[in-house]
C-alpha positions as CSV (number, residue, x, y, z in Angstrom):
1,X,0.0,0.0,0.0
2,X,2.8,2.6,0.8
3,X,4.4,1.7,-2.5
4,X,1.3,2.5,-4.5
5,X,1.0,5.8,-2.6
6,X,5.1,6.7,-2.6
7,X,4.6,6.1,-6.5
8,X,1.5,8.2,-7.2
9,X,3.2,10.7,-4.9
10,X,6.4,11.1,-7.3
11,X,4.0,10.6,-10.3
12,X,2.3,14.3,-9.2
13,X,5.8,15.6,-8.8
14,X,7.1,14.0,-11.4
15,X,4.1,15.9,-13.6
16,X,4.3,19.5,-11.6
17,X,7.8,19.8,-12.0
18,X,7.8,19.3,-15.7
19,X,4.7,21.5,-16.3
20,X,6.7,24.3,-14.6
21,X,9.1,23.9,-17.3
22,X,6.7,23.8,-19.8
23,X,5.4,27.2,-18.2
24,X,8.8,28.5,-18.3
25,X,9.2,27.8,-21.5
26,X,5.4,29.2,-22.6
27,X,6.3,32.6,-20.6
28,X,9.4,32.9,-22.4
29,X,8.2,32.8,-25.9
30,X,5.5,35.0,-25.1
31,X,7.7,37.6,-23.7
32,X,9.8,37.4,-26.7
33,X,7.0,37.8,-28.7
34,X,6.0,41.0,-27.1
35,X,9.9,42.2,-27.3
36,X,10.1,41.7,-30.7
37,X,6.7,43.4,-31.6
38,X,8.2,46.3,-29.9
39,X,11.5,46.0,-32.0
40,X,9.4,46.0,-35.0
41,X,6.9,49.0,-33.7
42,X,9.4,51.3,-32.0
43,X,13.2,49.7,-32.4
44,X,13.7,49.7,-29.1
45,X,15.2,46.5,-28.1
46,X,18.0,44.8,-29.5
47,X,17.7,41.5,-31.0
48,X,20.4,39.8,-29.6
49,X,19.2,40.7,-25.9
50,X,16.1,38.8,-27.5
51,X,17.4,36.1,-28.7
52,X,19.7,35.7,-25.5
53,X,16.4,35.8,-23.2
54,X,14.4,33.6,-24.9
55,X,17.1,31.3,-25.0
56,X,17.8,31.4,-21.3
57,X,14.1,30.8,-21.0
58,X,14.4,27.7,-22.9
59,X,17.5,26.4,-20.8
60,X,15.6,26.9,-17.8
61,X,12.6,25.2,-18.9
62,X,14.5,22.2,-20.3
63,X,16.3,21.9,-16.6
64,X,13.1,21.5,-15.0
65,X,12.2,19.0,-17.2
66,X,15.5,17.2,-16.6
67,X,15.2,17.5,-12.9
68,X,11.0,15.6,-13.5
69,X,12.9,13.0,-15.4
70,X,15.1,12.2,-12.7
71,X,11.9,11.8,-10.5
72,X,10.2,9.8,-13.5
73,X,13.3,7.3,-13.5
74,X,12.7,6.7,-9.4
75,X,9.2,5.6,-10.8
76,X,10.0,3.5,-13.5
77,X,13.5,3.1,-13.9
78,X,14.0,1.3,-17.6
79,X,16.3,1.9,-20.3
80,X,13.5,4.3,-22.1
81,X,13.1,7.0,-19.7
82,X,16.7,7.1,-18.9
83,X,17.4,7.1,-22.6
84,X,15.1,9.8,-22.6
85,X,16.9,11.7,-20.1
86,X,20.1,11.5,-21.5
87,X,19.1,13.7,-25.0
88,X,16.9,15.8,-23.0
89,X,20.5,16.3,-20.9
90,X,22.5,16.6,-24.3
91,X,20.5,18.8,-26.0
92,X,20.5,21.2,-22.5
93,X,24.2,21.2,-23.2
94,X,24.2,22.4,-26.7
95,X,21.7,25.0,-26.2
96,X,23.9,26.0,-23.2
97,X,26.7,25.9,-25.1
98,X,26.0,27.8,-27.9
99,X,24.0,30.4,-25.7
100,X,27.7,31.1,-24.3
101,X,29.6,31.0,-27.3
102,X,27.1,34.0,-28.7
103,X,27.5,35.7,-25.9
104,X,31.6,35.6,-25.9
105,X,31.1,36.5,-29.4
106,X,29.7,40.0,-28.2
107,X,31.5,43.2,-28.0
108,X,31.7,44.7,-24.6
109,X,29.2,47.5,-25.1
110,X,26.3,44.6,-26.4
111,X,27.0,43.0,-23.3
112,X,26.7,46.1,-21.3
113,X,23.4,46.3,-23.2
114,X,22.1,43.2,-22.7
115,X,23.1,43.0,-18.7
């Protein structure tokens, strides 16, 4: 009986922390969105301090979903759902990556902008 209950318990977990990514994610776009209607109505904004943000946004959303698939795996822990976890972990790295490499590749006074 506690086994059934300890397993719907990290199934809601499991679920809530990857809808906050999902969220994050959602949130992100939209504010991009709005940012980049603003470029486009009153060049404002920079598109690189865009770009940046939403792809932080997306970072951050795929963590949470890396950190629900760690709970999922204490559910069921099979070669799927840690396969699973393992591109949703390399493709966190590459957007990570290349989020840094675009912003090394900024001079000083975009970076001044963007911060």
């Amino acid at each position: 009986m506690n086994l059934i209950l300890y397993d719907t318990f990290l199934f809601y977990v499991r679920e809530s922390i990857a809808a906050i990514g999902v969220a994050v994610i959602i949130i992100g776009a939209l504010r991009s969105l709005c940012q980049l209607y603003l470029v486009c109505v009153h060049r404002t904004l920079d598109l690189n301090y865009i770009r940046l943000q939403f792809g932080n946004s997306v970072i951050l959303g795929l963590e949470f979903m890396v950190g629900a698939d760690i709970v999922g795996s204490l559910i069921s822990p099979d070669y799927y759902n840690i396969g699973l976890l393992a591109i949703i972990v390399l493709i966190r790295t590459v957007l990570s990556y290349f989020l840094n490499l675009e912003l090394q590749a900024l001079s000083p006074q975009e970076r001044k902008s963007i911060a």
